[in-house]
C-alpha positions as CSV (number, residue, x, y, z in Angstrom):
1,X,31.4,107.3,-4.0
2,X,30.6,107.7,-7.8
3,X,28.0,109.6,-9.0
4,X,25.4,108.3,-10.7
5,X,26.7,109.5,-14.3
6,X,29.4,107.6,-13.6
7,X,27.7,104.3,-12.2
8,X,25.7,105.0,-15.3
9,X,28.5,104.9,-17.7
10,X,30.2,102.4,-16.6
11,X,26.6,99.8,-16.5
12,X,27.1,100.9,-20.3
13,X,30.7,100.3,-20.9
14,X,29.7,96.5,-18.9
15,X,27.2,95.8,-21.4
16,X,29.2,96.6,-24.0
17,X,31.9,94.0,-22.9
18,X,29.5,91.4,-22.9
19,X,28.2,92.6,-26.1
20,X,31.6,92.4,-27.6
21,X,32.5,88.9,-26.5
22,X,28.7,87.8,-27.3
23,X,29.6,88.9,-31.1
24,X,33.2,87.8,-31.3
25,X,33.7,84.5,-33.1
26,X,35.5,82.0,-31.2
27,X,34.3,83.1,-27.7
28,X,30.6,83.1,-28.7
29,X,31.0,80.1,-29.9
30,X,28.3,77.4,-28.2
31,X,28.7,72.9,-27.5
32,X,25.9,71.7,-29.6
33,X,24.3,68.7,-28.7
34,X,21.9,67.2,-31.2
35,X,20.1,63.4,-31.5
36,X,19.6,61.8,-35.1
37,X,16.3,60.5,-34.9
38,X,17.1,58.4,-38.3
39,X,19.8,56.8,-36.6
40,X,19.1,56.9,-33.2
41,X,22.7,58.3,-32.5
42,X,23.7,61.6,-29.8
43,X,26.5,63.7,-31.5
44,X,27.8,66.4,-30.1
45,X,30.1,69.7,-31.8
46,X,31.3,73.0,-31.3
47,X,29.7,76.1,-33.1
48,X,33.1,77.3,-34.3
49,X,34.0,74.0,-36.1
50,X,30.8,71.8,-36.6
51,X,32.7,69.2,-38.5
52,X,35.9,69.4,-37.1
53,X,34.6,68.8,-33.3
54,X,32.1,66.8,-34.0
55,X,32.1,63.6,-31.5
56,X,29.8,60.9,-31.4
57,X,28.6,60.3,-27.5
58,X,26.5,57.3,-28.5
59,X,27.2,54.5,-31.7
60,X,24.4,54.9,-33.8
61,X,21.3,53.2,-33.0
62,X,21.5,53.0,-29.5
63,X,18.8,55.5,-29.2
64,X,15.2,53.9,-30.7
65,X,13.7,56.9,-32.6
66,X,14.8,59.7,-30.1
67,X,12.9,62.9,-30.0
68,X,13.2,66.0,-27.5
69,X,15.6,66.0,-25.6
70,X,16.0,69.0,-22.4
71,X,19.2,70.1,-20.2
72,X,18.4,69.3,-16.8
73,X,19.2,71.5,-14.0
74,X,21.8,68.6,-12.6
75,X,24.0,69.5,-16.1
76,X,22.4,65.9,-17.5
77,X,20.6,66.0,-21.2
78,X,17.1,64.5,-20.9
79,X,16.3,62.0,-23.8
80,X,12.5,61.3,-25.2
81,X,13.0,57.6,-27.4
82,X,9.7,56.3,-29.3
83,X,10.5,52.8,-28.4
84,X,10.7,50.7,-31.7
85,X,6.9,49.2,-31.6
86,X,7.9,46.0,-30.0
87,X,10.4,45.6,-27.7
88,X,11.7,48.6,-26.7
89,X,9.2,50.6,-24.9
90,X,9.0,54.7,-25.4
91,X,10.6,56.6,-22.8
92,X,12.7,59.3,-21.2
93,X,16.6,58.6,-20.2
94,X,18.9,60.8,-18.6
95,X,22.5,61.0,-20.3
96,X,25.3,61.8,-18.4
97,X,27.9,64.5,-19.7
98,X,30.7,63.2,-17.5
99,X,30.7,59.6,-17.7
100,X,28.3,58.5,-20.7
101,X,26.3,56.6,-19.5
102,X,22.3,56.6,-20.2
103,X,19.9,55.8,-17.4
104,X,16.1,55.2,-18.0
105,X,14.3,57.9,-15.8
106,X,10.9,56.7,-16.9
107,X,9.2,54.1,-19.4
108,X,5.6,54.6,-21.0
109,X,3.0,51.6,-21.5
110,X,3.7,50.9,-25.9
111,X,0.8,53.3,-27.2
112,X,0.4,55.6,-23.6
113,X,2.8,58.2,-24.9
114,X,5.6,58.9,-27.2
115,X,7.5,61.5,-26.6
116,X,8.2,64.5,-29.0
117,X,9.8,67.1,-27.4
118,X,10.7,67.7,-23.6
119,X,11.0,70.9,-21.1
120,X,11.8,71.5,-17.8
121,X,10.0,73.5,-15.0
122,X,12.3,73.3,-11.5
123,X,13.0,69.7,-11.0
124,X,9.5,68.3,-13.0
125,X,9.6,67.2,-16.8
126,X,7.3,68.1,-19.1
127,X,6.7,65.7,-22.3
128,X,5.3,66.5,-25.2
129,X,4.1,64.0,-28.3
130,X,5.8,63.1,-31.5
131,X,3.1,63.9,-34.4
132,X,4.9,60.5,-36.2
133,X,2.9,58.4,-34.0
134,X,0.0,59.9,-34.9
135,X,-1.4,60.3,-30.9
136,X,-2.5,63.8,-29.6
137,X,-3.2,64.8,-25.5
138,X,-2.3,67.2,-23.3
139,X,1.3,67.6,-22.5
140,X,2.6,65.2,-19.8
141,X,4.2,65.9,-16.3
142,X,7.4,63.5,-14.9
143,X,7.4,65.3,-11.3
144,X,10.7,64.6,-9.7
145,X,12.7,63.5,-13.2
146,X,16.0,64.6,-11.7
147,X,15.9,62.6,-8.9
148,X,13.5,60.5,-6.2
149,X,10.5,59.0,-7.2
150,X,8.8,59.8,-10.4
151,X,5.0,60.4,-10.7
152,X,3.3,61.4,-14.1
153,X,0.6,63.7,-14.6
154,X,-1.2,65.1,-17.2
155,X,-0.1,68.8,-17.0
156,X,-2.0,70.4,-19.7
157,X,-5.9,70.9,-19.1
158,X,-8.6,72.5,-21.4
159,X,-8.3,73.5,-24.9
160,X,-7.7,71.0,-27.9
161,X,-3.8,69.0,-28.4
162,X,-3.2,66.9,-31.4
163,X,0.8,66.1,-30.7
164,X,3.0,68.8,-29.2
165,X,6.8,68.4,-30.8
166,X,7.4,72.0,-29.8
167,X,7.6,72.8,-25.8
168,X,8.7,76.5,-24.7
169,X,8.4,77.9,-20.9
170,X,8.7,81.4,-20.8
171,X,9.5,83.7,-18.0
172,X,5.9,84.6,-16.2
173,X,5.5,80.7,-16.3
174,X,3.3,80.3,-19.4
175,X,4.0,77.1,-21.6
176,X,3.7,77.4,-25.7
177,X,2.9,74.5,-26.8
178,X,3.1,73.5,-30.9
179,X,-0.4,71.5,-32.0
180,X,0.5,69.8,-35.0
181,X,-2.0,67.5,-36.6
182,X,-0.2,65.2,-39.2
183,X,-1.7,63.9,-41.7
184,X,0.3,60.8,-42.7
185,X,-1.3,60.3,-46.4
186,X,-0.7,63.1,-47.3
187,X,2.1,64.0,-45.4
188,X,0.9,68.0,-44.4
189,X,1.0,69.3,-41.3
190,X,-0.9,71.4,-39.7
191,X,-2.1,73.4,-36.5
192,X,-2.1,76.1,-34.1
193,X,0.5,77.2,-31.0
194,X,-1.1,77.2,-28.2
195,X,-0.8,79.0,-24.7
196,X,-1.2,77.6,-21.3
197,X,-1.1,79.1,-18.2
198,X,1.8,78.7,-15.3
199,X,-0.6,76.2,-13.8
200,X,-1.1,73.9,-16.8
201,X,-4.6,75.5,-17.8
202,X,-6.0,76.4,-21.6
203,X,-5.3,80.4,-22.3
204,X,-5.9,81.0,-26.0
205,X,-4.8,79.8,-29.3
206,X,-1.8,82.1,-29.3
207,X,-0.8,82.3,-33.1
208,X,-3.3,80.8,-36.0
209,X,-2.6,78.4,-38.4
210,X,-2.5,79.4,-42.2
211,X,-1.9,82.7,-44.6
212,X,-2.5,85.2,-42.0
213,X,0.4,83.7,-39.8
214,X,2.5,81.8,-42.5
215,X,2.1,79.2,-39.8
216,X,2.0,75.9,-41.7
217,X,2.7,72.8,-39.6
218,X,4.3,74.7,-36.0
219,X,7.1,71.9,-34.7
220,X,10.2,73.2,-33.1
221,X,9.7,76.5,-30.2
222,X,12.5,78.3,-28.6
223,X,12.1,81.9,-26.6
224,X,14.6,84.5,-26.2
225,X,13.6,87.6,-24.0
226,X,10.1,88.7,-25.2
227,X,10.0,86.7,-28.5
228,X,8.9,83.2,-29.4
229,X,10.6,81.4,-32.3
230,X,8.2,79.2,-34.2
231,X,9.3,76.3,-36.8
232,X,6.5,76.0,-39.5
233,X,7.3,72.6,-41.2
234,X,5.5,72.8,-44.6
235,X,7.5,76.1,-45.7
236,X,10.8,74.9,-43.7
237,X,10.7,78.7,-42.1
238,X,11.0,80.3,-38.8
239,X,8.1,82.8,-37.7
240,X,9.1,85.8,-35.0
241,X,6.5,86.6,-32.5
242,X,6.8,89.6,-29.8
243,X,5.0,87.6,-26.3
244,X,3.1,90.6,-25.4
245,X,1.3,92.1,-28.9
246,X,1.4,88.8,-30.3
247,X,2.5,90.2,-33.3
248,X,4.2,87.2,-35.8
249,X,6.3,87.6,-39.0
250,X,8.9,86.0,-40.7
251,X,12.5,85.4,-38.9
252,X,14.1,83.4,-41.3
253,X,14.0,80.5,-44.4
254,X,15.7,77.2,-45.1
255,X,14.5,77.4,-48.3
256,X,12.7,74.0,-48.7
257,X,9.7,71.9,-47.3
258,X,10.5,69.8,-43.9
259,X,13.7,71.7,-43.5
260,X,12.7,73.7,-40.6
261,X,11.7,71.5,-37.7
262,X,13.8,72.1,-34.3
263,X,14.8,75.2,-32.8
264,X,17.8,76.3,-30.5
265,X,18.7,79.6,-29.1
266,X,22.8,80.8,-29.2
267,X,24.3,82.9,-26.9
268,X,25.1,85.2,-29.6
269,X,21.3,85.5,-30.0
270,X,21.5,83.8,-33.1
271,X,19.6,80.3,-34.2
272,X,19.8,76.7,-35.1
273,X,17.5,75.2,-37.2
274,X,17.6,71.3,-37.6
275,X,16.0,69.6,-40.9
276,X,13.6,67.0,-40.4
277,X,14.8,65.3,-43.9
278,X,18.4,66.2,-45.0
279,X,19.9,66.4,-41.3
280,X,21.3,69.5,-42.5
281,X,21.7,72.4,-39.3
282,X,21.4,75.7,-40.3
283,X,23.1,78.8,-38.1
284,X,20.8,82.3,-38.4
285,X,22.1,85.4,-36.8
286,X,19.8,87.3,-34.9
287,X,18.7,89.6,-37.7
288,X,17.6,85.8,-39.2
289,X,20.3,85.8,-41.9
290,X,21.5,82.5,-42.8
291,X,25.2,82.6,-41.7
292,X,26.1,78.6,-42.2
293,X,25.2,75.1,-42.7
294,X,26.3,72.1,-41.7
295,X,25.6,69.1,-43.5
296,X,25.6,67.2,-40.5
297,X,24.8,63.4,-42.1
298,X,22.4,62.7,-39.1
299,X,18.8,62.7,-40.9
300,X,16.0,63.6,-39.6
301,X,17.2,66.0,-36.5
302,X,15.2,64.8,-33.6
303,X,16.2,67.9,-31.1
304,X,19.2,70.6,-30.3
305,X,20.7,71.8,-27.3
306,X,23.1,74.6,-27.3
307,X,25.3,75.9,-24.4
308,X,27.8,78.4,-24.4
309,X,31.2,77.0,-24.7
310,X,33.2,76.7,-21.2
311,X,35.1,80.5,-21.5
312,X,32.3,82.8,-22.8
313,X,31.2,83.9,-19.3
314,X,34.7,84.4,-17.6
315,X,35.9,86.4,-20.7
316,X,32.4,88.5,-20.1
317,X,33.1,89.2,-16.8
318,X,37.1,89.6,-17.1
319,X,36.0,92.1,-19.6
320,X,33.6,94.2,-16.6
321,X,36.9,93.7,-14.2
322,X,38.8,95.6,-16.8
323,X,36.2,98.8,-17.4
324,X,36.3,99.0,-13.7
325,X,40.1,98.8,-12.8
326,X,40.7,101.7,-15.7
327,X,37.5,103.7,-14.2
328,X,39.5,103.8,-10.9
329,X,42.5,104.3,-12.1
């Protein structure tokens, strides 16, 4: 049996191989899936070669004013439309990978709700409200989106919501939720994030709006491990914040107004940052340095959703096979 030094060096050598591939270039690389919300269109491309694998999965303006979009647990993408104020209605679709085709999971009455970003907790749905239409409330509950019969729910209680265009679940259950007020005269945003609870109930006002935060507008979230990603809108930057001190600085900048609006993690621990203006994407690694930008031609970006590329994990774990069969060698 091995000792433990040598269980203990081998859990290191593991990590290491999945460090490695995590940081190599084309088997980090991540399927990008991102919705134009100027021209209602679902693209889809490949870290390694945004322009070169770029396909279009819908023709443009098949989508009216899409906004948030979630993987499901079935492997569909979950679509939030705004309707177009008169005949199409706002709601959430599902969009399926394999054969793609779009299927309308739920519609909202015209003014009830129009939905800004979306998250998933199990098999329920959680909605939250695009600040373009001007309508605040608590963050909405679609129990049963993936399949059977959908009920909705308010799922936020307590505290105060203007519209909630950033959703992020973290791993005790809490939900951050972005409060944006928008002001549509003129044109500033503005707001707190705040926390809920696992059960939907008002915690605290997790990080402040203004100079002592350099939170200015919060739209897109995204967690990895212990740290929340924050977009703040008016400076186009990205604030850090550690889950337990709630401690926030500065990740990373775009380097202009509205250019910072939704947030996806990589699997290389790195960021995407989608502009709510030029439809530019921008890649940060995860020290926050700007490492590329793709002029993707898609205006304003209306959500990402990375995956890692079909690959990364079997080269991960083919890499752990290896440390082991030399070990015993």
């Amino acid at each position: 049996m091995p000792s433990s030094a040598r269980i203990q060096r081998l859990t290191h050598r593991a990590a290491a191989a999945i460090a490695a591939v995590s940081i190599c270039g084309s088997a980090a690389a991540d399927v990008v899936y991102a919705l134009s919300f100027t021209l209602g269109q679902l693209v889809r491309f490949d870290t390694s070669d945004p322009a070169g694998t770029r396909t279009a999965l819908t023709t443009a303006g098949t989508l009216a004013q899409p906004a948030g979009m979630a993987m499901g647990p079935d492997g569909h993408l979950y679509i939030g439309e705004g309707g177009n104020g008169s005949t199409i209605k706002p709601s959430v679709s599902r969009f399926n990978l394999t054969t793609n085709t779009r299927t309308t999971v739920h519609t909202f009455a015209s003014s009830e709700v129009f939905p800004g970003s979306l998250a998933f907790r199990g098999n329920d749905l959680l909605v939250g409200r695009n600040p373009n239409f001007g309508l605040g409330g608590p963050v909405v509950r679609l129990a049963n989106a993936v399949s059977g019969s959908v009920t909705v729910s308010d799922y936020t209680s307590g505290g105060t919501l203007a519209s909630s265009p950033g959703l992020a679940l973290a791993a005790d259950g809490s939900l951050y939720v972005s409060s944006q007020t928008y002001n549509g005269v003129t044109g500033v945003s503005s707001g707190p994030v705040i926390k809920f609870d696992a059960s939907g109930n008002y915690v605290s006002d997790f990080i402040a709006d203004g100079a002592g935060t350099g939170l200015y507008g919060p739209t897109g979230l995204a967690i990895a491990g212990n740290t929340l990603f924050t977009a703040s809108i008016m400076t186009g930057t990205v604030l850090r914040t550690n889950l337990t001190s709630g401690a926030t600085t500065a990740f990373a900048a775009t380097g202009a107004a509205f250019e910072a609006s939704t947030l996806a993690v990589l699997s290389d621990g790195g960021l995407l940052v989608g502009s709510a203006n030029t439809g530019n994407i921008y890649r940060f690694d995860a020290n926050g340095t700007l490492v590329s930008t793709y002029a993707s031609g898609l205006g304003a970006i209306g959500a990402i959703v990375a995956v890692p590329a079909p690959g990364t994990i079997a080269l991960a774990l083919a890499g752990i096979t290896g440390i082991g069969r030399r070990r015993r060698a």
